[in-house]
C-alpha positions as CSV (number, residue, x, y, z in Angstrom):
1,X,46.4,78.7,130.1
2,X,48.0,77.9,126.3
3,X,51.3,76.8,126.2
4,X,53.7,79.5,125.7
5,X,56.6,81.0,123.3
6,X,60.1,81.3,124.5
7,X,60.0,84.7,124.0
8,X,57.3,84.5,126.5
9,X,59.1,82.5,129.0
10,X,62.8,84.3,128.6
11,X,60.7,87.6,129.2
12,X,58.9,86.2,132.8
13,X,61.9,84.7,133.5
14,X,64.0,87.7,132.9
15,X,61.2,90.2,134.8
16,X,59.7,88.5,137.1
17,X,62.5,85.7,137.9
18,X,60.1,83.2,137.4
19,X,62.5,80.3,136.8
20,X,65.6,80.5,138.9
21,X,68.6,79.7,138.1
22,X,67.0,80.5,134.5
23,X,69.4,79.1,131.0
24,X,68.0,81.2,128.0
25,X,69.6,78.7,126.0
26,X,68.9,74.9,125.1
27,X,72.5,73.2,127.0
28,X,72.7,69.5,125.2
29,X,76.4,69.5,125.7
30,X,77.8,70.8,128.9
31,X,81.8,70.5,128.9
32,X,82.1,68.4,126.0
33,X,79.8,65.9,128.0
34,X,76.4,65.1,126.4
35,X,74.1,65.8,129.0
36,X,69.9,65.8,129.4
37,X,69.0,68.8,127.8
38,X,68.0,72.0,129.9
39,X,66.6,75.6,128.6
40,X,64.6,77.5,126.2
41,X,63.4,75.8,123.3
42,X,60.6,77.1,121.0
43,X,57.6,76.2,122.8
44,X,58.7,75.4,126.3
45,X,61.6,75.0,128.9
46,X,63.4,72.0,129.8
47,X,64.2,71.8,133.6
48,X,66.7,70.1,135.3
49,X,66.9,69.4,139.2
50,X,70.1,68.5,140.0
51,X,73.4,67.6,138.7
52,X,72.9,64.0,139.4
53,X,70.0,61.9,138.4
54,X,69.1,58.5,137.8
55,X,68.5,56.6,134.8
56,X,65.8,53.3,134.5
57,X,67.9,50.6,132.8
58,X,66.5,46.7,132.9
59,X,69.8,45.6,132.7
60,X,68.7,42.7,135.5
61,X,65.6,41.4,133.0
62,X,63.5,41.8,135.9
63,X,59.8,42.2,135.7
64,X,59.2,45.8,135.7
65,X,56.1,46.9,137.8
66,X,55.4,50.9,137.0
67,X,53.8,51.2,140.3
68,X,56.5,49.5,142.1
69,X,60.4,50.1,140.7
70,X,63.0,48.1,141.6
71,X,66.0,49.9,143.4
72,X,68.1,47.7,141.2
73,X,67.2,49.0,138.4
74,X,68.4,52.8,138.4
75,X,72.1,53.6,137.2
76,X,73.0,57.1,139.1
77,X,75.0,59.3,136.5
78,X,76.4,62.3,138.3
């Protein structure tokens, strides 16, 4: 399967409710908060889970292992 449009996706989505809740539009600022974009864009959709999510900060200069995270190092931004 090739990537596809955003007139491909807003059609499935609007049809055949393939992506639900669906946001036809890129959101990069959500009341007058930036926030991790979500939406169409021209060649794909940006998802988001949930309204809280957690962002990898090394703020503690540990030794980061990419197979094994610290707890510690995750700032939650709800």
């Amino acid at each position: 399967m090739s990537i596809k449009s955003d007139k491909w996706i807003r059609r499935m989505a609007e049809q055949h409710r393939m992506i639900e809740p669906f946001e036809p539009n890129q959101i990069k600022v959500s009341n007058g908060e930036k926030v991790i974009s979500y939406g169409t864009s021209s060649y794909g959709y940006d998802i988001r889970c949930a309204d809280e999510f957690k962002v990898f900060t090394n703020i503690n200069s540990t030794i980061v292992d990419p197979k094994n995270f610290d707890p510690d190092s995750f700032v939650e931004v709800a």
